[in-house]
C-alpha positions in Angstrom: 99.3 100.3 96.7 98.8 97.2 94.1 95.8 98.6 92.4 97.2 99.8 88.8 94.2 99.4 86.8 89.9 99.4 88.1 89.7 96.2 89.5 86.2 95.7 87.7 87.8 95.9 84.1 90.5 92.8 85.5 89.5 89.6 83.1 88.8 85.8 84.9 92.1 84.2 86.2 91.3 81.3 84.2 91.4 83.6 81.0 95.2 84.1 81.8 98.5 82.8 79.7 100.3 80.4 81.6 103.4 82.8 82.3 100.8 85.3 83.7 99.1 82.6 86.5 102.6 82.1 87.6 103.0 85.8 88.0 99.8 86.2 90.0 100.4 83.0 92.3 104.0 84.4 92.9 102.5 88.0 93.6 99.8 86.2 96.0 102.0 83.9 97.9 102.8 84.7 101.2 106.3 84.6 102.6 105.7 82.4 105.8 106.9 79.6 104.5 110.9 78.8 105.6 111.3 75.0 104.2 111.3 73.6 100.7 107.7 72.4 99.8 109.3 69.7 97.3 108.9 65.9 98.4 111.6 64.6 100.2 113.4 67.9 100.6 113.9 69.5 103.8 116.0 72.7 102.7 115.7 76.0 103.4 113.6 78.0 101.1 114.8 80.9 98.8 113.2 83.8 100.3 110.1 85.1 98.7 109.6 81.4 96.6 108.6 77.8 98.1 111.3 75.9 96.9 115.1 75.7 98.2 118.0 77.3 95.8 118.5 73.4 94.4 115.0 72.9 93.0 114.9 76.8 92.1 117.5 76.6 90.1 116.9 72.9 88.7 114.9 73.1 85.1 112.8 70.7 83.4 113.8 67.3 81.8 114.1 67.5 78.3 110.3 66.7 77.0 108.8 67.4 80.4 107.9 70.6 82.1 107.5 71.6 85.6 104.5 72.4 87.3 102.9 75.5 88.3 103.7 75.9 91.9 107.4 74.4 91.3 108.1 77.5 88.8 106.6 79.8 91.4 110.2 80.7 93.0 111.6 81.5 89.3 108.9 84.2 88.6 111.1 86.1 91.3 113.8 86.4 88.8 112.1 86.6 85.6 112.7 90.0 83.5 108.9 91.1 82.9 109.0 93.6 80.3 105.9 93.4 79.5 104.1 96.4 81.7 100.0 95.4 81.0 101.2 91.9 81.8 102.1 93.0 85.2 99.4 95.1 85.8 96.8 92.4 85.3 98.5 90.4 87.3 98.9 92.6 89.6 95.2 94.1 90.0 94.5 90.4 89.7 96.1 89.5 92.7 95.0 92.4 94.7 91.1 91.1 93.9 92.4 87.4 95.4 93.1 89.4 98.7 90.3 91.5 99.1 88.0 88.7 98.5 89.7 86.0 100.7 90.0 89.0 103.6 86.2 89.8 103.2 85.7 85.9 104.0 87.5 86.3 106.7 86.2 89.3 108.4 83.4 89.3 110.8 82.0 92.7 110.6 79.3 92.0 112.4 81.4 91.0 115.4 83.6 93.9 114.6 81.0 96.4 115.4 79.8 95.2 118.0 82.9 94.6 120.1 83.4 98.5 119.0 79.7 99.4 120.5 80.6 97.6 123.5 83.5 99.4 124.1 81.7 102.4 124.1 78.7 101.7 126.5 76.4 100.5 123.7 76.5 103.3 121.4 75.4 101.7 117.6 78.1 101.6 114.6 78.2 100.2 111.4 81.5 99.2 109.5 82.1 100.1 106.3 81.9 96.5 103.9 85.5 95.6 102.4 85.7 97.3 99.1 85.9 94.7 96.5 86.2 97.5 93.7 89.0 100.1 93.6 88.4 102.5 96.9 89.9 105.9 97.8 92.3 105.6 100.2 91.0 102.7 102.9 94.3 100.5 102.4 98.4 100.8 101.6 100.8 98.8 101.0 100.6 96.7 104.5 97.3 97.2 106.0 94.0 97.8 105.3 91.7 99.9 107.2 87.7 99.7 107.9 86.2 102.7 108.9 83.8 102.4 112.3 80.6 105.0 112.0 79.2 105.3 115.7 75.6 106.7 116.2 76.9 110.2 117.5 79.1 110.6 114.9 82.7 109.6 116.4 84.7 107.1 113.8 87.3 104.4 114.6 89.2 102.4 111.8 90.2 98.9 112.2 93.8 98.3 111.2 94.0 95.0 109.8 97.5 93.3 108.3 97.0 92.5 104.3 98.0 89.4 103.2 100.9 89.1 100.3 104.1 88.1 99.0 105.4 91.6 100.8 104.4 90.7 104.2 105.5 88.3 107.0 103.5 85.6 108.0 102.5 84.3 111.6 103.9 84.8 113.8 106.1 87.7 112.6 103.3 89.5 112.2 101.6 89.1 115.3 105.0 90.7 116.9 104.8 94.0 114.8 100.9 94.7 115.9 101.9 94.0 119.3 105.0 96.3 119.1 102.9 99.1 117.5 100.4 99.1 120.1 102.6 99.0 122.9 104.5 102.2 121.2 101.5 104.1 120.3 100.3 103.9 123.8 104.2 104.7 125.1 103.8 108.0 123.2 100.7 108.6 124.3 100.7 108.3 127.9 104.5 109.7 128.4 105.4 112.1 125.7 103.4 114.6 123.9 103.4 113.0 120.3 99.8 113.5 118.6 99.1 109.8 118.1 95.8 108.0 117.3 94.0 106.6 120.9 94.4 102.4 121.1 90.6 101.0 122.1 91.2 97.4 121.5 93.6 95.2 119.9 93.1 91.5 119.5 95.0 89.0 117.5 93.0 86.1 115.5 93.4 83.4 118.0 92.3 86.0 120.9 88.7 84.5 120.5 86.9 87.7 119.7 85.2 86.5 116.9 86.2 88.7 114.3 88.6 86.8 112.5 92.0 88.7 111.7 94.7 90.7 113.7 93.0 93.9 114.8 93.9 97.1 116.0 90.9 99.5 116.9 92.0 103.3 117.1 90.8 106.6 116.4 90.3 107.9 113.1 92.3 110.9 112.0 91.3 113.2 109.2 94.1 114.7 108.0 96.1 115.0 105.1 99.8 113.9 104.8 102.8 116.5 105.1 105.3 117.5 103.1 108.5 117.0 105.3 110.3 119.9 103.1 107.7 122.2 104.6 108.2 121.2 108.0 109.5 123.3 110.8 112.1 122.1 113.3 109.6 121.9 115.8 107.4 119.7 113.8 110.5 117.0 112.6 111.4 117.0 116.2 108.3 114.9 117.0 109.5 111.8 114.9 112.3 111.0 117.1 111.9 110.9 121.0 114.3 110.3 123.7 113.7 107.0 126.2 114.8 105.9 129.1 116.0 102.2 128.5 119.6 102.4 127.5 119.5 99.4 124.6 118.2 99.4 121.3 115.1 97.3 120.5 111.2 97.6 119.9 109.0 98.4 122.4 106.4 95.4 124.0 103.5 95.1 125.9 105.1 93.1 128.3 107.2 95.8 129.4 105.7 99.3 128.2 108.7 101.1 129.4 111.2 98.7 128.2 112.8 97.5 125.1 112.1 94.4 123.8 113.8 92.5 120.9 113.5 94.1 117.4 110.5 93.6 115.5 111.1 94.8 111.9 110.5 92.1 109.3 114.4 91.5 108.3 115.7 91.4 111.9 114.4 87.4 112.3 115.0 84.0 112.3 113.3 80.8 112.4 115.0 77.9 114.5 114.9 74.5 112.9 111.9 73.7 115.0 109.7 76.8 113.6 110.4 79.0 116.5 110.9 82.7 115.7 114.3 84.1 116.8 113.8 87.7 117.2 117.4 89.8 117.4 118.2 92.1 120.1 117.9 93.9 122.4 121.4 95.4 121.8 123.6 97.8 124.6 126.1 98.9 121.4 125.1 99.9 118.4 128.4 98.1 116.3 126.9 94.5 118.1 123.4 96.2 116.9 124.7 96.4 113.1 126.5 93.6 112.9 123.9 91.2 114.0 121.8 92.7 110.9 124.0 91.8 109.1 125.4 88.6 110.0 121.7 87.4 109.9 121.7 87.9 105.8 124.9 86.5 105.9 123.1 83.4 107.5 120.7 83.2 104.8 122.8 83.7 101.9 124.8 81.0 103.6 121.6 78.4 103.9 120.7 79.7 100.1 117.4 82.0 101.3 118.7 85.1 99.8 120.9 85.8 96.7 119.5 82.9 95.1 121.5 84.2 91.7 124.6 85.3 93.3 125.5 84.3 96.4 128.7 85.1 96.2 128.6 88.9 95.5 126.2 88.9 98.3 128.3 87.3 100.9 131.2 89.6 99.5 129.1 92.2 100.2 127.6 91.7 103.7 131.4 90.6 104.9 132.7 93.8 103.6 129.8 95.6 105.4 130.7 93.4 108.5 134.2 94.6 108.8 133.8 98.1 107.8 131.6 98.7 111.4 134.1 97.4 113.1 136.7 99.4 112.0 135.0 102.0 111.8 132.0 102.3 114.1 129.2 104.3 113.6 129.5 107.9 115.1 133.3 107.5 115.3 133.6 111.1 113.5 131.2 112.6 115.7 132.8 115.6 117.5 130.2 115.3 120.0 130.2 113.8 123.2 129.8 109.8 123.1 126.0 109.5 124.1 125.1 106.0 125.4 121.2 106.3 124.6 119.2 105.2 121.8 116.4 106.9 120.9 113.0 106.1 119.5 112.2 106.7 115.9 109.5 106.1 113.5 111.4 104.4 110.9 109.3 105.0 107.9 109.8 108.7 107.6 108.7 109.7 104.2 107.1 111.9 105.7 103.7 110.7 104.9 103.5 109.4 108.4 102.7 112.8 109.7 99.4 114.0 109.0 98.2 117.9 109.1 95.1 119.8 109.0 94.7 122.8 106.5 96.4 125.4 108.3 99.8 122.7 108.5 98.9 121.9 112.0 99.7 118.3 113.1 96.9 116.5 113.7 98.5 113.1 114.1 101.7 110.8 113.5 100.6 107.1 112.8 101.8 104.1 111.3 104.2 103.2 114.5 104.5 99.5 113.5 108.3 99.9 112.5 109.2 101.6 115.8 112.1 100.8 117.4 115.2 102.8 119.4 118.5 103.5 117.3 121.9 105.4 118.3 121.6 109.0 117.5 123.8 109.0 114.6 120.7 106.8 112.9 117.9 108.9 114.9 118.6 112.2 113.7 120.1 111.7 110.3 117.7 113.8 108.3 114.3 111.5 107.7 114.3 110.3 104.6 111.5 112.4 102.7 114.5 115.4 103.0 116.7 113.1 100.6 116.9 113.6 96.7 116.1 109.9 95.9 117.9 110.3 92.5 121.3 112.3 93.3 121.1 109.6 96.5 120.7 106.7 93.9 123.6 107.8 92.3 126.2 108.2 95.0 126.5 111.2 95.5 126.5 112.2 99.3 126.0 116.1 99.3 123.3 117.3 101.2 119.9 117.7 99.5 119.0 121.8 99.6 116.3 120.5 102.4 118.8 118.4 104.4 120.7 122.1 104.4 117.8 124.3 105.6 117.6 121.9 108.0 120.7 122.3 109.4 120.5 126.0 109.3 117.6 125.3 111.2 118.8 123.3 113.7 121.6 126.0 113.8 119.7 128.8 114.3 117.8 127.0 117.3 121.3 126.3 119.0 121.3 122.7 118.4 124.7 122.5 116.5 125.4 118.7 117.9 122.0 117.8 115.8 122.9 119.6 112.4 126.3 117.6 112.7 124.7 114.1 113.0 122.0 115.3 109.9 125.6 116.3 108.1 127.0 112.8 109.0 123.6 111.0 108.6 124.6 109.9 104.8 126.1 106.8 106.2 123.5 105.2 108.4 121.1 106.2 105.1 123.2 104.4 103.1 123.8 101.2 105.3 120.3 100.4 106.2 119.8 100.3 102.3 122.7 98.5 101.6 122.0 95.6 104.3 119.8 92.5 102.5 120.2 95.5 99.4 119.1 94.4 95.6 122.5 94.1 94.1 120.6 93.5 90.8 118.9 96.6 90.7 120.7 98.8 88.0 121.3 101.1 90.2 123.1 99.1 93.1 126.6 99.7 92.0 126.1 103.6 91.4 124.1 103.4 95.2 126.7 101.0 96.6 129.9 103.4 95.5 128.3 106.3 97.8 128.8 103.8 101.0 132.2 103.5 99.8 133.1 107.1 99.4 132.1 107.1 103.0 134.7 104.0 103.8 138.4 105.9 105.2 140.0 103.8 103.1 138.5 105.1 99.8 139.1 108.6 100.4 141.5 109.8 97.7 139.5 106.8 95.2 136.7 105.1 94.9 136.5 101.6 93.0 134.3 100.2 90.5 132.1 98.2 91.9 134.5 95.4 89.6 137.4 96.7 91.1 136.2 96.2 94.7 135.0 92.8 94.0 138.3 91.7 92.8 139.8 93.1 95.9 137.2 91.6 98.2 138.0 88.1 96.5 141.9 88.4 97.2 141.2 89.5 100.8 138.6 86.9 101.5 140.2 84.5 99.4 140.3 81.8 102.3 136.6 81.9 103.7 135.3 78.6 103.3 131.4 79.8 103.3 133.0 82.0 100.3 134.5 79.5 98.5 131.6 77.1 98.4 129.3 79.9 97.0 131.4 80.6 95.0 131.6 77.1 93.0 127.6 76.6 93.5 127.5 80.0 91.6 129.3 79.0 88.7 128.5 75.9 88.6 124.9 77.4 88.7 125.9 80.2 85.5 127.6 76.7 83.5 124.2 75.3 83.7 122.0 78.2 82.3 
């Protein structure tokens, strides 16, 4: 959630510093944008900015200085250390949104495609909250609640609009995915999710304005996965039918589509999304992830800083699934399924009542079908985030009640893939990862004690660079980045 501070006590944009405007405009930009915006330039864009890796790393004349919106894709990189900076920016930017979604929204059309679609029975919609709310929005959707006459409520799920999400029509794809998964579960298996009533996207002609997604509303608190019985985790991952791994459409309710999460897509030079997948192996499945950031760092979208040690990395990656695929040390029997899994599993996607019944399991827009090896790996809120940060791959004390769990219920093959699960943790992390977070290096050496050929040492993450440059030494793609990085440090 953006709100850090009440949005009421957040001063006038036009009382902000300079450096703070840039913040905001950077925090309030949105991400559709694939090309350069600066005359005459028809580059790829750095993700996340508006301007290609030339211009974003290009600085002023001497007695000149750069507009606003051509600084925009530096405020990406820029060391904020000051905190109340931030937070006004950040509360700042959160007000932009609310207000330019409450233009947007047609609540009176809104409520009365909801009566409608229960034989004329009067609602009301609660107004957008322009002031700091309970809990009516997170960090990717916010959600109007829908008061019928007899007392029945509805929330309309509606995509926010910021720096953090994908624009049209990427986003279009993961509200038609979510439906057509939410109504999967709910017709064939006997997950507890919220009933579809409608969905409509903006150019549907309904009137209201924005993407949609009408559903029940669920009152119900969020669980604590490290409290959850076996029977209770079991319901985040469910076998299907489809032998492929992919999202699941409307087109094809019982089918698997292409992928629909927001780093598993392209753009064509004509503006055309190129969606991956579906995929029949899961090494093709892993290796298209990450040949597509190895695509972008090559056209200068991501690793705007270091390319290099980005390419270094995603080759390195690369290779390492092919010699070693994933599941390769199971001692189980090969299983050429893929299961579907809610991929956000904090575990605040399961919601309980008072007694720790489940009421509901929402927030399906992430959904897709993985080999088992990713599917059952413990879900993530099991995994001490610190220890994990730091490398170190022993099981969490939950991940081992959980496999004493599974043990005790007969289901030995499972507690072996939550035992082995470290690695599939650690490369859906490591693919398109922050390598200048402070902690990447510590994170990035538990993916290599995992590697075969680290087992009696690990490197630094130095020592492993210098070992990746000797081995990759004759990559061409390499060896360009590698002078447009230092030419890039011999200018700064």
């Amino acid at each position: 959630m953006l709100a850090a501070v009440p949005i009421s006590s957040i001063p006038s944009i036009s009382s902000f510093t300079p450096q703070l405007r840039l913040i905001l405009t950077y925090i309030h930009s949105n991400m559709a944008a694939t090309r350069c915006t600066r005359p005459g330039c028809n580059n790829w864009a750095v993700t996340g900015s508006n301007t290609c890796h030339i211009h974003w790393n290009s600085k002023p004349k001497a007695g000149t200085t750069a507009s606003e919106p051509e600084q925009v894709a530096t405020v990406r990189f820029v060391n904020i250390t000051d905190w109340e900076l931030w937070v006004k920016a950040d509360g700042q930017a959160l007000k932009l949104e609310l207000q330019q979604l409450a233009s947007q929204v047609n609540l009176q059309c809104l409520s009365e495609t909801a009566s409608a679609l229960r034989s004329g029975i009067g609602c009301v919609c609660d107004p957008i909250a322009l002031s700091d709310g309970p809990t009516n929005f997170g960090g990717r959707h916010y959600h109007i609640t829908i008061h019928f006459d007899d007392g029945v409520k509805w929330i309309a799920r509606i995509s926010r609009d910021h720096v953090g999400i994908p624009g049209s029509p990427q986003r279009e794809r993961v509200l038609l995915s979510e439906v057509a998964t939410m109504n999967f579960l709910r017709h064939n298996t006997k997950v507890s999710v919220p009933a579809v009533h409608d969905f409509a996207l903006a150019e549907d002609g309904k009137g209201v304005g924005v993407n949609y997604i009408l559903m029940d509303y669920v009152d119900g608190q969020p669980m604590r996965l490290e409290e959850a019985t076996i029977e209770q985790q079991e319901r985040s991952s469910m076998p299907i039918l489809s032998p492929s791994i992919g999202s699941l459409t409307l087109e094809k309710p019982e089918d698997v589509g292409p992928l629909i999460h927001d780093d598993v897509a392209d753009f064509n030079s004509t503006g055309n999304l190129v969606p991956l997948g579906p995929f029949t192996d899961a090494t093709e499945y892993y290796k298209a992830r990450i040949e597509l950031v190895t695509s972008f760092i090559c056209r200068r979208q991501l690793y705007a800083r270091n390319p290099a040690d980005g390419y270094l990395l995603h080759r390195y990656l690369a290779d390492s699934i092919v010699s070693t695929p994933v599941g390769s040390g199971s001692s189980g029997v090969h299983d050429s399924r893929f299961y579907l899994k809610h991929m956000d599993d904090k575990g605040d996607q399961i919601l309980v009542d008072r007694d720790f019944n489940i009421v509901s399991v929402i927030d399906w827009e992430w959904a897709q079908t993985c080999p088992r090896e990713e599917a059952f790996a413990a879900p993530l809120g099991l995994v001490e985030v610190i220890p994990f940060y730091e490398g170190d791959n022993s099981l969490s004390g939950y991940e081992q009640t959980f496999v004493k769990i599974l043990e005790a219920k007969g289901r030995g093959d499972l507690a072996d893939l939550v035992r082995m699960g470290r690695r599939t943790q650690r490369l859906d992390v490591m693919i398109g990862g922050d390598i200048e977070d402070v902690s990447f290096k510590e994170l990035f050496s538990g993916y290599l004690k995992l590697d075969p050929a680290y087992t009696e040492k690990c490197p630094s993450w130095e020592e492993w660079k210098a070992a990746m440059l000797l081995k990759y030494g004759g990559d061409e793609d390499l060896a360009k980045l590698l002078q447009e990085q230092a030419a890039a440090e011999a200018s700064n």
